[in-house]
PDB file of N, CA, C and O in Angstrom:
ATOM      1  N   UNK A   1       0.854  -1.183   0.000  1.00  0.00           N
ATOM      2  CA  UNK A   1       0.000   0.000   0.000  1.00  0.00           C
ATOM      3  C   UNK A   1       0.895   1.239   0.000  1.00  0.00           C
ATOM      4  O   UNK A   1       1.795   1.201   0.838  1.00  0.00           O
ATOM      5  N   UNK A   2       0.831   2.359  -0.789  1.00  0.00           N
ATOM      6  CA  UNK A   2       0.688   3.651  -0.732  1.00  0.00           C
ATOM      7  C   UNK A   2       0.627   4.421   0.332  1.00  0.00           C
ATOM      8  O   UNK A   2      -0.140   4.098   1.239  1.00  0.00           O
ATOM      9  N   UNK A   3       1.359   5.503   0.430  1.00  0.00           N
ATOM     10  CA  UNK A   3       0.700   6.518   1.223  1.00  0.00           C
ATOM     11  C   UNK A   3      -0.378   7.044   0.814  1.00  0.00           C
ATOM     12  O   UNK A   3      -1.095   7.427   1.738  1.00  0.00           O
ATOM     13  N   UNK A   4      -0.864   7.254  -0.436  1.00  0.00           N
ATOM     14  CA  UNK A   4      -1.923   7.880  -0.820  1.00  0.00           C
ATOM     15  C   UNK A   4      -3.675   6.764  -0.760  1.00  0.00           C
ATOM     16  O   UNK A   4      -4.852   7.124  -0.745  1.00  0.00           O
ATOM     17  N   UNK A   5      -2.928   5.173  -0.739  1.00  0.00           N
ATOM     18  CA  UNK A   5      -3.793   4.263  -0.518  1.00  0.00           C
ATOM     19  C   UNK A   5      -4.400   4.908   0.685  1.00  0.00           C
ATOM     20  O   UNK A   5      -5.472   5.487   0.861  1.00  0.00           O
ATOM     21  N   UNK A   6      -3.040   4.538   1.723  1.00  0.00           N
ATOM     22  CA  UNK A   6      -3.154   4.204   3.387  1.00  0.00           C
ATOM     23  C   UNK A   6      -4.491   5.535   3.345  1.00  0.00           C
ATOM     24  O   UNK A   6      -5.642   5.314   3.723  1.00  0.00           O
ATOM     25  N   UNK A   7      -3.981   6.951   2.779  1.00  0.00           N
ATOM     26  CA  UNK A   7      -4.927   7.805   3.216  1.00  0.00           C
ATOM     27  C   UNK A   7      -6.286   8.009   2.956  1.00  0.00           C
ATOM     28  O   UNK A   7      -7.081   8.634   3.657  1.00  0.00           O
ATOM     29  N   UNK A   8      -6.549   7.280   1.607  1.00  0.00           N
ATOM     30  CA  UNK A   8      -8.098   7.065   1.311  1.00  0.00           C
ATOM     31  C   UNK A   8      -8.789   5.807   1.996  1.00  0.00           C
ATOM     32  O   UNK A   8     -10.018   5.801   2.063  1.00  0.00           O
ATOM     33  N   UNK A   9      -8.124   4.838   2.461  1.00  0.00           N
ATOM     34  CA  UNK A   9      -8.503   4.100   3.426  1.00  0.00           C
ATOM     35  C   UNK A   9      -9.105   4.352   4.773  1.00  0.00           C
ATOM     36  O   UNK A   9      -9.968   3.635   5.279  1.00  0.00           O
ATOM     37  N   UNK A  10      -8.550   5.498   5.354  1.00  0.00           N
ATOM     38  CA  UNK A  10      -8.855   6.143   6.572  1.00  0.00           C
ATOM     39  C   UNK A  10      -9.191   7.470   6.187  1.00  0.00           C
ATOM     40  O   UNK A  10      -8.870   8.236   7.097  1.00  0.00           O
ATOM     41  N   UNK A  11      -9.682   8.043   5.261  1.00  0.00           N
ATOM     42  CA  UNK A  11     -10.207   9.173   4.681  1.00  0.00           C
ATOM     43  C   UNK A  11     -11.150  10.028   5.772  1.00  0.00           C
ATOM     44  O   UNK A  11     -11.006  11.202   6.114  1.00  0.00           O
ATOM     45  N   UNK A  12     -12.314   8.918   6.275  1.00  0.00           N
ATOM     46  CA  UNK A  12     -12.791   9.410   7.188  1.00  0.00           C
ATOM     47  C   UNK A  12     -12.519   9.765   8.281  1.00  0.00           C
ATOM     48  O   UNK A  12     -13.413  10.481   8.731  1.00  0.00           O
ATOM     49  N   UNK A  13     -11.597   9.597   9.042  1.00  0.00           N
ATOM     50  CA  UNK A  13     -10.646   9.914  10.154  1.00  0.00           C
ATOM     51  C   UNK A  13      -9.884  11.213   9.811  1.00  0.00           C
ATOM     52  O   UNK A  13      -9.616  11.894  10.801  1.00  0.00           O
ATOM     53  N   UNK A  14      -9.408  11.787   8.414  1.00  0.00           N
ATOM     54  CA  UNK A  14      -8.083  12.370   8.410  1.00  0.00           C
ATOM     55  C   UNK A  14      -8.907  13.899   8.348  1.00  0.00           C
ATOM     56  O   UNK A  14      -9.700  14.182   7.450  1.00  0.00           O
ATOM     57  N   UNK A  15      -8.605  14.673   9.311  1.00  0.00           N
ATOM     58  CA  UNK A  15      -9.266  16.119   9.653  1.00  0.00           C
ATOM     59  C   UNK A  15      -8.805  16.975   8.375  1.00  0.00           C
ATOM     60  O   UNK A  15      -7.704  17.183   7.864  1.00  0.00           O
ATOM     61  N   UNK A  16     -10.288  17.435   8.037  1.00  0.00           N
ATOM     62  CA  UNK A  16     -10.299  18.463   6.668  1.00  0.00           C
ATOM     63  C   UNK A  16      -9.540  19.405   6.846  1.00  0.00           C
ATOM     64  O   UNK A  16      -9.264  19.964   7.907  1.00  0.00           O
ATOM     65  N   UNK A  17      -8.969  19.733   5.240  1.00  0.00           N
ATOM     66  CA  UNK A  17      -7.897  20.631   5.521  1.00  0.00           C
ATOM     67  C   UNK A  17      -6.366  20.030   5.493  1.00  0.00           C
ATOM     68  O   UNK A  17      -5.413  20.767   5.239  1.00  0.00           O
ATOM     69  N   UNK A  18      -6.230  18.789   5.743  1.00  0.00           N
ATOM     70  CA  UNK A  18      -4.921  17.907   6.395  1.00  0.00           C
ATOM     71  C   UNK A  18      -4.676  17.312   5.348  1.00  0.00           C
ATOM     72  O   UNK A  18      -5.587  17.267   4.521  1.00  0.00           O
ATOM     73  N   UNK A  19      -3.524  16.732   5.064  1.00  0.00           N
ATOM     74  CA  UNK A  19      -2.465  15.642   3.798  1.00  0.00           C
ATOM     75  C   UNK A  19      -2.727  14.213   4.293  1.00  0.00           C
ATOM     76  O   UNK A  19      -3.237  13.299   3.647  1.00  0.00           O
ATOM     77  N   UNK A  20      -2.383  14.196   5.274  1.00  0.00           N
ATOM     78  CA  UNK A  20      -2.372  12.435   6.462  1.00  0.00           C
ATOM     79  C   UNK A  20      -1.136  12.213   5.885  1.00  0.00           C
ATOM     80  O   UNK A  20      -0.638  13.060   5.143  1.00  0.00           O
ATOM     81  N   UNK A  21      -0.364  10.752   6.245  1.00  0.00           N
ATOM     82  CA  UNK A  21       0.108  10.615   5.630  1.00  0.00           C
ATOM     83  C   UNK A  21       1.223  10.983   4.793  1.00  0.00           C
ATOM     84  O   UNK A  21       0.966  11.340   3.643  1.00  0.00           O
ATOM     85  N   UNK A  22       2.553  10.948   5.228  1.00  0.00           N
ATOM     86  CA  UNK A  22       3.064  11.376   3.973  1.00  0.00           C
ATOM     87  C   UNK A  22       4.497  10.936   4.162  1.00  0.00           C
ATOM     88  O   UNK A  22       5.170  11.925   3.871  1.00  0.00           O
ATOM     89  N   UNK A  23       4.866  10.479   4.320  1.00  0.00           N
ATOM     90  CA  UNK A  23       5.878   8.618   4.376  1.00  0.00           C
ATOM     91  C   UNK A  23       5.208   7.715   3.341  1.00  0.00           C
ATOM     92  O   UNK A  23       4.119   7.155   3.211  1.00  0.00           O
ATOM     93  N   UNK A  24       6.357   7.828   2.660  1.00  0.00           N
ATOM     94  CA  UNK A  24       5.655   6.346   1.081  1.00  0.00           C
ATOM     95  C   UNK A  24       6.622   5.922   1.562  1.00  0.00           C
ATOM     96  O   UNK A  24       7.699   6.368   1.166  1.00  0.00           O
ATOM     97  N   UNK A  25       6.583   4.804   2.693  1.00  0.00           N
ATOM     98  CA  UNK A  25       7.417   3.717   3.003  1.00  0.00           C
ATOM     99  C   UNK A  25       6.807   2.480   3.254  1.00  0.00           C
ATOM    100  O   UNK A  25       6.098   2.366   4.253  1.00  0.00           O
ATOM    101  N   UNK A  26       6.948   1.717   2.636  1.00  0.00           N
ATOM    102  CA  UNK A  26       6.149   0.410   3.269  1.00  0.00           C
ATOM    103  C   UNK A  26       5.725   0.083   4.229  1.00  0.00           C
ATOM    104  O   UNK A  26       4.599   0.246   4.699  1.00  0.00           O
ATOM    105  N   UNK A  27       7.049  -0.670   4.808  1.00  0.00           N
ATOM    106  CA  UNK A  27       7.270  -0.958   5.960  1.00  0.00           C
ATOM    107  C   UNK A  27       6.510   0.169   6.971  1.00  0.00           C
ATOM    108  O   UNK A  27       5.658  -0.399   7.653  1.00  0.00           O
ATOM    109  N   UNK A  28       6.600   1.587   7.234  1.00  0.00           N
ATOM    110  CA  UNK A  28       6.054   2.169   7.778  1.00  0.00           C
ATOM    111  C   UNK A  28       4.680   2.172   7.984  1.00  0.00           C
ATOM    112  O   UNK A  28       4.190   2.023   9.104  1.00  0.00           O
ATOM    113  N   UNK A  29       3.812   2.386   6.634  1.00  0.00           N
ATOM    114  CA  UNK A  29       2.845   2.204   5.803  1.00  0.00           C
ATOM    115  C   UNK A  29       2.532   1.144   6.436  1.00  0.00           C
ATOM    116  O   UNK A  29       1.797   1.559   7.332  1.00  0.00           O
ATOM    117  N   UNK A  30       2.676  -0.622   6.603  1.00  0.00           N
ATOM    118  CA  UNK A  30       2.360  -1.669   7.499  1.00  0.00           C
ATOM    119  C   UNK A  30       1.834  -1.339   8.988  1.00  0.00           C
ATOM    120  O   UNK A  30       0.806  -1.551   9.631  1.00  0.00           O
ATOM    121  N   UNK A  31       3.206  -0.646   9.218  1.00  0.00           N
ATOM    122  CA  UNK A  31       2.862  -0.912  10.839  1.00  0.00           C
ATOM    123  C   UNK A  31       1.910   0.602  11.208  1.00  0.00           C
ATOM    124  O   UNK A  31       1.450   0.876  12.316  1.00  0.00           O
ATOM    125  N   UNK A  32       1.826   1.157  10.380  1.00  0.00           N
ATOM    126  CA  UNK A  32       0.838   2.144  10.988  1.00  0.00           C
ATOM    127  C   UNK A  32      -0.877   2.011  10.830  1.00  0.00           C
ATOM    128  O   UNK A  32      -1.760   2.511  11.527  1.00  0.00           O
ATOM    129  N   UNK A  33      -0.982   0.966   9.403  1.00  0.00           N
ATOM    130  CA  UNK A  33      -2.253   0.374   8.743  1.00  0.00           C
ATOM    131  C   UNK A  33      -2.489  -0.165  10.311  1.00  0.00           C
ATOM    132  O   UNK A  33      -3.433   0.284  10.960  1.00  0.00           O
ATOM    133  N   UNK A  34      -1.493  -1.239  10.929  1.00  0.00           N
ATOM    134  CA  UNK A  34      -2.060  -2.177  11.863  1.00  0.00           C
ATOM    135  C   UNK A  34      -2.608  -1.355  13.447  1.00  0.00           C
ATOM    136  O   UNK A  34      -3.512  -1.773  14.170  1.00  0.00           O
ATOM    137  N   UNK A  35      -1.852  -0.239  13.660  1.00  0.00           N
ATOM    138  CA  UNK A  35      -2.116   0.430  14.499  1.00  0.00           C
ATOM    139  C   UNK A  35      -3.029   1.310  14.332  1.00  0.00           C
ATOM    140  O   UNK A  35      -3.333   1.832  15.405  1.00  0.00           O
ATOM    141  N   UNK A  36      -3.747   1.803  13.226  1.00  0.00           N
ATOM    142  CA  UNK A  36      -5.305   2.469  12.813  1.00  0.00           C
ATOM    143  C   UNK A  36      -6.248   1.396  13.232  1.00  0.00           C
ATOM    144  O   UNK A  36      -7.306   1.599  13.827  1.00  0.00           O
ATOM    145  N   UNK A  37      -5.831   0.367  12.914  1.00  0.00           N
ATOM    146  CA  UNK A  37      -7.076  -0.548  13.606  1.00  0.00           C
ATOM    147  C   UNK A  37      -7.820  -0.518  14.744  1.00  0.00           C
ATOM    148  O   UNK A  37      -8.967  -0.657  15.167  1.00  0.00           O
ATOM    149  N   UNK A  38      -6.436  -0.225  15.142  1.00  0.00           N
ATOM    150  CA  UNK A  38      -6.649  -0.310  16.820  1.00  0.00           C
ATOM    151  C   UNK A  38      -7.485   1.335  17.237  1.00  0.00           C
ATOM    152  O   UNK A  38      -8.355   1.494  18.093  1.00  0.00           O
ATOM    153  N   UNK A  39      -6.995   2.201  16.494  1.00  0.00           N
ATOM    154  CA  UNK A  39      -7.526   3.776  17.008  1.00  0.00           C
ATOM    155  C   UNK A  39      -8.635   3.704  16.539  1.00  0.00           C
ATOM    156  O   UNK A  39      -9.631   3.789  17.256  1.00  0.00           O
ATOM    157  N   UNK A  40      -8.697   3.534  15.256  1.00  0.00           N
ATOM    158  CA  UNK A  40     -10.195   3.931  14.689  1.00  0.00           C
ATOM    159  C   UNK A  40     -11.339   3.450  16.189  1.00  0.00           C
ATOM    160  O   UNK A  40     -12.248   4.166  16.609  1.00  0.00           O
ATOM    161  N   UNK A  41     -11.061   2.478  16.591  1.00  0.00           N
ATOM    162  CA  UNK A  41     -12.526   2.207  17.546  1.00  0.00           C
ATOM    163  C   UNK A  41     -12.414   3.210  18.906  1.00  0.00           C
ATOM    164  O   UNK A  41     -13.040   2.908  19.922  1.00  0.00           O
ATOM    165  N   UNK A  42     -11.708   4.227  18.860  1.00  0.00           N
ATOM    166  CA  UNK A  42     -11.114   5.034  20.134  1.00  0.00           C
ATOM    167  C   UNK A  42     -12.483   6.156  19.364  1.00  0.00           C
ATOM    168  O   UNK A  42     -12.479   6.586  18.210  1.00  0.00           O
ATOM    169  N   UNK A  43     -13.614   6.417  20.504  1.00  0.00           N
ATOM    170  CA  UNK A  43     -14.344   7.554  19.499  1.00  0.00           C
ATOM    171  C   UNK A  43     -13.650   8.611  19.600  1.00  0.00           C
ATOM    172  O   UNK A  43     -13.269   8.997  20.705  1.00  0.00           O
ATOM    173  N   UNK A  44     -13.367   9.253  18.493  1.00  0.00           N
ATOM    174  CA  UNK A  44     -12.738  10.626  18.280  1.00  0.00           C
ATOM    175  C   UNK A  44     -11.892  10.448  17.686  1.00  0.00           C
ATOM    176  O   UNK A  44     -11.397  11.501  17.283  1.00  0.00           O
ATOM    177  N   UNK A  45     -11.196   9.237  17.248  1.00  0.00           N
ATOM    178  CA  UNK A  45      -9.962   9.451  16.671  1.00  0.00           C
ATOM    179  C   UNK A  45      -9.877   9.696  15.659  1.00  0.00           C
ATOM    180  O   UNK A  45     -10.222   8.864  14.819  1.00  0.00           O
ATOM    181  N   UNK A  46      -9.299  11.150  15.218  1.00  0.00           N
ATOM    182  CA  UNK A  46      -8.748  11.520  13.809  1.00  0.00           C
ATOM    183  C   UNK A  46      -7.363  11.582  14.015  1.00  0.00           C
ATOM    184  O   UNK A  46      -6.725  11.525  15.067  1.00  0.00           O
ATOM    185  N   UNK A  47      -6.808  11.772  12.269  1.00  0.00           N
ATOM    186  CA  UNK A  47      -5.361  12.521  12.340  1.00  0.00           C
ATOM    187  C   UNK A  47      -5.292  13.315  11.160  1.00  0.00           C
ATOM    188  O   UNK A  47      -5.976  13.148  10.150  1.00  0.00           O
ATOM    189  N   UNK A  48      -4.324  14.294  11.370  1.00  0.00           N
ATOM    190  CA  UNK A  48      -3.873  15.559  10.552  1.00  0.00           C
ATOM    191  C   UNK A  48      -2.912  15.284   9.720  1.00  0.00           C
ATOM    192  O   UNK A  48      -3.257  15.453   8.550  1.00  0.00           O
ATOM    193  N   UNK A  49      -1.624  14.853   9.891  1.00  0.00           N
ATOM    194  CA  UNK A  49      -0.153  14.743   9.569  1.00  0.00           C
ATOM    195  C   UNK A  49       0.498  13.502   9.996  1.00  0.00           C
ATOM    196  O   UNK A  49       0.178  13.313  11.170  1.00  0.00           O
ATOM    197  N   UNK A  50       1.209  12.642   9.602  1.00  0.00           N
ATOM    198  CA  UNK A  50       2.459  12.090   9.757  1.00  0.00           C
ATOM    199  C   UNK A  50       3.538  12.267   8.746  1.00  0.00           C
ATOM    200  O   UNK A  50       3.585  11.753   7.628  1.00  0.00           O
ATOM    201  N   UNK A  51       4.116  12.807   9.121  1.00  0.00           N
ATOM    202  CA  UNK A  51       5.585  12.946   8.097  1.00  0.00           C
ATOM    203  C   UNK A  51       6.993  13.107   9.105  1.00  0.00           C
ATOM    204  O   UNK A  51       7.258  12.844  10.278  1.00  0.00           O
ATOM    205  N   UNK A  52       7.712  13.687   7.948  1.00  0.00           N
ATOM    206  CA  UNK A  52       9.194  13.563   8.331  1.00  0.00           C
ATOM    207  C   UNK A  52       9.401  14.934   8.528  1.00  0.00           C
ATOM    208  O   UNK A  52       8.952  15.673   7.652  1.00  0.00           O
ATOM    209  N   UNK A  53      10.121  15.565   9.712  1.00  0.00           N
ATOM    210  CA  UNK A  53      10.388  16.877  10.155  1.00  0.00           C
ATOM    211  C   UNK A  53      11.992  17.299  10.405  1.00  0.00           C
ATOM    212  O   UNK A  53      12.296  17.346  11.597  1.00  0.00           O
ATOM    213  N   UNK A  54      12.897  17.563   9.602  1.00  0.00           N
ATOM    214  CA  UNK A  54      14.139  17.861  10.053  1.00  0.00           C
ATOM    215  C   UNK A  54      14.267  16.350  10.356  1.00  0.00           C
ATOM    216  O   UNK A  54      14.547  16.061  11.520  1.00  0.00           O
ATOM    217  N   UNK A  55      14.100  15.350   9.467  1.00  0.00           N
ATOM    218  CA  UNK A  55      14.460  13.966   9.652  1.00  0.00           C
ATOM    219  C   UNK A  55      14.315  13.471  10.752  1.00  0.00           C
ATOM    220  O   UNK A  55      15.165  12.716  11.224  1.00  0.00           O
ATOM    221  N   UNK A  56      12.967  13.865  11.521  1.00  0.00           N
ATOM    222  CA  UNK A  56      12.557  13.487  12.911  1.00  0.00           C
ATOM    223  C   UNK A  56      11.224  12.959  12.143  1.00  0.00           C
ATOM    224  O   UNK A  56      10.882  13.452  11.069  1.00  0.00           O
ATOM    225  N   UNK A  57      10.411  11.786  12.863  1.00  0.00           N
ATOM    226  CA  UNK A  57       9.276  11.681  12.560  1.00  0.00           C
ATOM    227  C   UNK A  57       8.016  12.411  13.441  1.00  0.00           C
ATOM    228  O   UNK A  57       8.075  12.584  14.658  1.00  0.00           O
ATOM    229  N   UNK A  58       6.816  12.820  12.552  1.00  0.00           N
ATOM    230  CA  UNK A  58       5.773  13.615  13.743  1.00  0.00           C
ATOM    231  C   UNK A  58       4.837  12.602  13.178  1.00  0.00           C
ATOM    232  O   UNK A  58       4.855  11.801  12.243  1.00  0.00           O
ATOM    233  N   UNK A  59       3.761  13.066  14.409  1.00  0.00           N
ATOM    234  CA  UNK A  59       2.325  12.087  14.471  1.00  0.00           C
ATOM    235  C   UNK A  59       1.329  13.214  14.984  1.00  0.00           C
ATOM    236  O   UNK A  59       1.312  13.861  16.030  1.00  0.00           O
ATOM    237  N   UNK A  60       0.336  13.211  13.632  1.00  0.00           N
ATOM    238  CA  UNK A  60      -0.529  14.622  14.729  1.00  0.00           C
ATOM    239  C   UNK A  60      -1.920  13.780  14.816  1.00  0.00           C
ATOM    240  O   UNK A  60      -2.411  13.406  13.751  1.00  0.00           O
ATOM    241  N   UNK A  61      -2.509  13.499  15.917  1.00  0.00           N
ATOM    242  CA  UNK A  61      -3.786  13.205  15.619  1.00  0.00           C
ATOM    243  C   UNK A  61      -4.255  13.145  16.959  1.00  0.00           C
ATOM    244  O   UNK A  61      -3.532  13.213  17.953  1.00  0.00           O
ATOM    245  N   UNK A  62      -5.521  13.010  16.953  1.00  0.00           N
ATOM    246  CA  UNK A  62      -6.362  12.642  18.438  1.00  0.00           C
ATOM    247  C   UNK A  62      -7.082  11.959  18.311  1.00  0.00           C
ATOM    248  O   UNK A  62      -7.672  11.691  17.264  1.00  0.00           O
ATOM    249  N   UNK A  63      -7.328  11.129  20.189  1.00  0.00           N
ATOM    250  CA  UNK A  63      -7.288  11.858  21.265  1.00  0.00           C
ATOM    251  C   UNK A  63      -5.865  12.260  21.873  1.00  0.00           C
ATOM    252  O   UNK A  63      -4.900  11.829  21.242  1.00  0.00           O
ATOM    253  N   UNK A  64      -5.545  13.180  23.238  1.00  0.00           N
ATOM    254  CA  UNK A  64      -4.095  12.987  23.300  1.00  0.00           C
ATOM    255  C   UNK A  64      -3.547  11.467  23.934  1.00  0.00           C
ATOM    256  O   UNK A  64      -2.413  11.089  24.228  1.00  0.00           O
ATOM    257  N   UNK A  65      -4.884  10.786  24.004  1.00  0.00           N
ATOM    258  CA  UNK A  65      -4.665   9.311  24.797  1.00  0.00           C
ATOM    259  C   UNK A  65      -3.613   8.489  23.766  1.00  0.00           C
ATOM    260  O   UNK A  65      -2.874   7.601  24.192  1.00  0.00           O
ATOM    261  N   UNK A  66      -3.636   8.803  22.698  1.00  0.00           N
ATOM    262  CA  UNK A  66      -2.792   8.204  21.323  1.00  0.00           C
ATOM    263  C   UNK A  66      -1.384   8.538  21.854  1.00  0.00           C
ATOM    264  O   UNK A  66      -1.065   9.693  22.138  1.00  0.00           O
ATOM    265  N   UNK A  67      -0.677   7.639  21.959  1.00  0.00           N
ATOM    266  CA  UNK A  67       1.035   7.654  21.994  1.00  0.00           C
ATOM    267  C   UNK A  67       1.699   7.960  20.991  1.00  0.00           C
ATOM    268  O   UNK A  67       2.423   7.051  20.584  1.00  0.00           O
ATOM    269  N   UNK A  68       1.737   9.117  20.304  1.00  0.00           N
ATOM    270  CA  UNK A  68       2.141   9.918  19.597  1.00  0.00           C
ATOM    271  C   UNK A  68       3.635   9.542  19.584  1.00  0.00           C
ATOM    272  O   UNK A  68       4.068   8.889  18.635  1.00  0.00           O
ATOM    273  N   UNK A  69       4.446   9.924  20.595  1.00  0.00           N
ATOM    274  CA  UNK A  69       5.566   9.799  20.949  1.00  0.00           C
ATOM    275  C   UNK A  69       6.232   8.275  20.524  1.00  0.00           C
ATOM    276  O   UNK A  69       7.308   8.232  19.927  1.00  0.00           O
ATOM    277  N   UNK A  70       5.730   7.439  20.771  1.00  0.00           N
ATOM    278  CA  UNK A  70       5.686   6.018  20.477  1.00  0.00           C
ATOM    279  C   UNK A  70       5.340   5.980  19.260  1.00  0.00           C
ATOM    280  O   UNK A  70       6.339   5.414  18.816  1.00  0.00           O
ATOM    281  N   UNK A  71       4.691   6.148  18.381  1.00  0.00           N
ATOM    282  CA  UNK A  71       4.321   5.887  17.156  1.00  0.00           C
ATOM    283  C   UNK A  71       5.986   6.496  16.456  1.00  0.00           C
ATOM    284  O   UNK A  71       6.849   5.790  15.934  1.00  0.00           O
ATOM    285  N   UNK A  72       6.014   7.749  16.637  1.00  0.00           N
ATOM    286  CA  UNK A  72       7.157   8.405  16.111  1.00  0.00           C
ATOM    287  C   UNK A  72       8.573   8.067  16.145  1.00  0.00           C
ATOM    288  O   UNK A  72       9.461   8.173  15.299  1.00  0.00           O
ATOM    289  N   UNK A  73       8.549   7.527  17.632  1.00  0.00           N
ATOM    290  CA  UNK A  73      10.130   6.707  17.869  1.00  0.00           C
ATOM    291  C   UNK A  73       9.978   5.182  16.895  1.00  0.00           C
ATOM    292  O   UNK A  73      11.022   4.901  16.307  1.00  0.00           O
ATOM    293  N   UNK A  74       9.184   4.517  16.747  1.00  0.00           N
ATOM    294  CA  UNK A  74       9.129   3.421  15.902  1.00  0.00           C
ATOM    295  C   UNK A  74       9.024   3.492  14.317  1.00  0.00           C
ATOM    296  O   UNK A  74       9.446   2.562  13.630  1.00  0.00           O
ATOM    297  N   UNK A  75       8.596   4.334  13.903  1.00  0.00           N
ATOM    298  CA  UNK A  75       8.469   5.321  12.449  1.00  0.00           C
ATOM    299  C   UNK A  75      10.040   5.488  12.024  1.00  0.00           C
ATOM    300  O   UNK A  75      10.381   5.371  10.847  1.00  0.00           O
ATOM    301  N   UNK A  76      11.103   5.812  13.222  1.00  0.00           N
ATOM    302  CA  UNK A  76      11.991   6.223  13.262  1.00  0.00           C
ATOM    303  C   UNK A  76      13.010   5.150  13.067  1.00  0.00           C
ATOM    304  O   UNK A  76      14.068   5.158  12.438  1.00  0.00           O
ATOM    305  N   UNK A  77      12.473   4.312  13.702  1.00  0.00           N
ATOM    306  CA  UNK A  77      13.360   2.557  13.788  1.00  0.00           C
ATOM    307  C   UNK A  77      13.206   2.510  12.472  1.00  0.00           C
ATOM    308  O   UNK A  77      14.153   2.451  11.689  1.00  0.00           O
ATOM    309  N   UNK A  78      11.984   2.533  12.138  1.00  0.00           N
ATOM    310  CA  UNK A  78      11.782   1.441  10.892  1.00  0.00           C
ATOM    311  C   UNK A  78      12.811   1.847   9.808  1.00  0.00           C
ATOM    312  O   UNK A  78      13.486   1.102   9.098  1.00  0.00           O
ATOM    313  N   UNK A  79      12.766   3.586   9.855  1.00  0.00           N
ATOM    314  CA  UNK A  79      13.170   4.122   8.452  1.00  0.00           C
ATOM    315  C   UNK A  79      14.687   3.644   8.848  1.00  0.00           C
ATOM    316  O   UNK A  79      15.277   2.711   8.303  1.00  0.00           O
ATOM    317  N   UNK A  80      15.124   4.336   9.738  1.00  0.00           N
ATOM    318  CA  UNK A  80      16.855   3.522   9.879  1.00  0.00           C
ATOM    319  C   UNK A  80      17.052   1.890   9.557  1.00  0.00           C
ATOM    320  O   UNK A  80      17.983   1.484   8.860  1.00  0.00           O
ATOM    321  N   UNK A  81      16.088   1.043  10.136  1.00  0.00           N
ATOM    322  CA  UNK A  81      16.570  -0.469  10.112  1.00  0.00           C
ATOM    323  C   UNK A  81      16.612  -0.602   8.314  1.00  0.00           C
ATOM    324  O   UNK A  81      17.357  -1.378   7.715  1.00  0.00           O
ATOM    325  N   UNK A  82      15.850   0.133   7.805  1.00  0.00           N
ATOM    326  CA  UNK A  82      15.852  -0.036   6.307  1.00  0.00           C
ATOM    327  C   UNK A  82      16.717   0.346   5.558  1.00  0.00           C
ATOM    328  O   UNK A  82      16.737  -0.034   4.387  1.00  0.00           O
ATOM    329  N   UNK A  83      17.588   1.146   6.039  1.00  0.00           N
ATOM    330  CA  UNK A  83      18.374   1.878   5.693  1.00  0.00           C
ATOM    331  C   UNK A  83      19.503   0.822   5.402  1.00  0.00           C
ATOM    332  O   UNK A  83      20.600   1.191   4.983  1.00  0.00           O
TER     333      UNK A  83
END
């Protein structure tokens, strides 16, 4: 899958106005598909952004109950282990 897949997949989640998405990495792309699973049933959960920042990864979405921080440090693994 695409980043542009991943984002019409969760279309309804991704807050108007927003890209979602924007890592065309597979591997990334995988493990974040598997972890929407899990949010989507969180009521409220949208997201705005995931991308790459000064080669840091960000995660914008809610609630703040979402481990943002965690999503981003593993985003971060992935792209290095691939490397």
């Amino acid at each position: 899958m695409a980043a542009t897949e991943f984002n019409k997949k969760y279309k309804a989640y991704l807050e108007e106005g927003h890209y979602g998405l924007a890592i065309d990495d597979e591997a990334v792309i995988n493990y974040l598909d598997g972890k929407f699973q899990e949010f989507i049933k969180i009521p409220g959960f949208s997201y705005s952004q995931i991308k790459l920042k000064f080669g840091m990864a960000r995660v914008y979405c809610q609630p703040t109950s979402i481990p943002t921080n965690e999503l981003e440090a593993e985003i971060e693994k992935i792209l290095k282990d691939g490397k």
